[in-house]
DOLO-769757 format. One record per residue (C-alpha): residue number from 1; chain; x negated, y, z negated. Coordinates in steps of 0.5 Angstrom, whole numbers. Layout:
# residues N
   num   cadena      c1      c2      c3
   NUM        A       X       Y       Z
...
# end
This chain:
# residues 145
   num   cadena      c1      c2      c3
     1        A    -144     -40     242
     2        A    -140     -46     241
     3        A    -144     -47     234
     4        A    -142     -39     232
     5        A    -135     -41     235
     6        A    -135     -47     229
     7        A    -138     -42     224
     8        A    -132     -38     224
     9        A    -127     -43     225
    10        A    -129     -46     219
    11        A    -129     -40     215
    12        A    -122     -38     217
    13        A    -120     -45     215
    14        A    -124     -44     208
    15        A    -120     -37     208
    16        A    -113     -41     208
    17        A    -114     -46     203
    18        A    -117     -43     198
    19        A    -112     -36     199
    20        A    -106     -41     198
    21        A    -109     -44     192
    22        A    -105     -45     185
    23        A    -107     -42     180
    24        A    -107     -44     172
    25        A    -103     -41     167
    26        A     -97     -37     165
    27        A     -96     -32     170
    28        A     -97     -38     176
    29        A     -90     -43     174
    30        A     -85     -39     176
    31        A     -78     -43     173
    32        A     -81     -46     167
    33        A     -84     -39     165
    34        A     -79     -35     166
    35        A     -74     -40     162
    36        A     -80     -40     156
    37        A     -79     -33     155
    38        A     -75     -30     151
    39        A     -74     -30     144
    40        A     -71     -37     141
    41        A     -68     -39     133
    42        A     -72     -44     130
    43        A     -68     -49     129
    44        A     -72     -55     126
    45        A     -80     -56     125
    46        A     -82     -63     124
    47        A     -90     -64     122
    48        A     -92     -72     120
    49        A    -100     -72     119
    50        A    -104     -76     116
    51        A    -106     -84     116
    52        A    -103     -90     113
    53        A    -100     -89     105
    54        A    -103     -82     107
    55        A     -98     -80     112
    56        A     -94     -74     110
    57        A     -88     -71     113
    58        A     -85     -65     113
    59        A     -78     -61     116
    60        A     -77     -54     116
    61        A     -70     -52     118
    62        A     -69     -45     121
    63        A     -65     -40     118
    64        A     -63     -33     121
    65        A     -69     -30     121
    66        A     -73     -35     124
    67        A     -76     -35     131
    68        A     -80     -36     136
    69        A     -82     -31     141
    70        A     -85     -32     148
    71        A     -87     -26     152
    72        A     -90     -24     158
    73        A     -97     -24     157
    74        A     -98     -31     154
    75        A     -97     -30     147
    76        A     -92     -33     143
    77        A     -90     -29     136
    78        A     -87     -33     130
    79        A     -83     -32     124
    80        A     -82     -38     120
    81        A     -79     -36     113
    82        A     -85     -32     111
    83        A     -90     -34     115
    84        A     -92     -30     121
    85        A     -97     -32     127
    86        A     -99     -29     134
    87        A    -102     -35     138
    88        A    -103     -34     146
    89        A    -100     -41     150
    90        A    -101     -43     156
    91        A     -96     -46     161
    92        A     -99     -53     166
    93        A     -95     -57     171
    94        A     -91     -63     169
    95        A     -89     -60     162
    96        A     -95     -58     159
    97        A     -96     -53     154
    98        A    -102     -51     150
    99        A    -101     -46     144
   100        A    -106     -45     139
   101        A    -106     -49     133
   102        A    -101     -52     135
   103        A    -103     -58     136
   104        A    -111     -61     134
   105        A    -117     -57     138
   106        A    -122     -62     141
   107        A    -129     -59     142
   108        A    -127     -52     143
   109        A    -121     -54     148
   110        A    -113     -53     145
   111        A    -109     -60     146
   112        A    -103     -60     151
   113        A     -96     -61     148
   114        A     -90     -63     152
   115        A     -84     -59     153
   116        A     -79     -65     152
   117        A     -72     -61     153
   118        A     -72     -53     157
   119        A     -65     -51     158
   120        A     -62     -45     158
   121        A     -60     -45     150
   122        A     -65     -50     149
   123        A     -73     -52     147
   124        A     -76     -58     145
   125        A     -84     -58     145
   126        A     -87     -65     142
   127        A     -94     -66     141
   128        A     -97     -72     139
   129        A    -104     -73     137
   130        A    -108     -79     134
   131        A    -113     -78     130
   132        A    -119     -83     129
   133        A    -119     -87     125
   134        A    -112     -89     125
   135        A    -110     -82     124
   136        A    -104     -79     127
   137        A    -102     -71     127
   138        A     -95     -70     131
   139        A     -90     -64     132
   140        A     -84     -62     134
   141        A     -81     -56     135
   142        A     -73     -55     136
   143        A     -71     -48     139
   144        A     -65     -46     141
   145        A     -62     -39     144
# end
């Protein structure tokens, strides 16, 4: 009797933690999320890649027509002059942010960029990868409302 007791105890408290657990993704960060969503105006694309004399570095400044538009189904839809893209992201805790190509993809998993600013007029995501040997990828994206 007393072990069926302990049985049901443990299950009811395994039931608890695990219905109370966090899950990933967009639909589970409640602010960052929803300040994320919505169509934001490029206003600066900054790349630097490459490695020692063969680092190049290109900025693309946003015209009227730019944008990045984050929505609720992970998926984020860009417009930078006449380059379009649909790319799906992913929001993690501690201003993580993962956006397909937008960083370097490491055995089939996307790296995470770091949202620097979240305003409610302003977005700043900041991705830096070193690449071995010496190599660096770096990449920010100023966005504003």
């Amino acid at each position: 009797m007393k072990y069926g007791l302990w049985v049901i105890l443990l299950s009811l408290a395994i039931a608890a933690v695990a219905g109370c657990s966090k899950r990933s993704g967009p639909a589970s960060d409640g602010i960052a999320f929803i300040s994320v969503l919505g169509k934001w105006d490029l206003v600066k694309d900054s790349t630097l890649s490459g490695a020692g004399l063969y680092a190049s570095y290109t900025i693309r400044t946003g015209t009227f027509d730019d944008h990045w538009d984050f929505r609720t189904d992970g998926r984020v839809y860009i417009k930078e002059g006449d380059f379009k893209d649909t790319a799906g992201y992913t929001l993690y805790p501690g201003n993580q942010i993962a956006i397909e190509r937008f960083g370097w993809i490491f055995n089939g998993v996307q790296t995470r960029s770091t949202i620097k600013v979240l305003t409610a007029h302003q977005l700043v995501i900041h991705s830096a990868d070193i690449m071995p040997p010496g190599g660096v990828n770096v990449r920010t994206v100023y966005l504003k409302r």
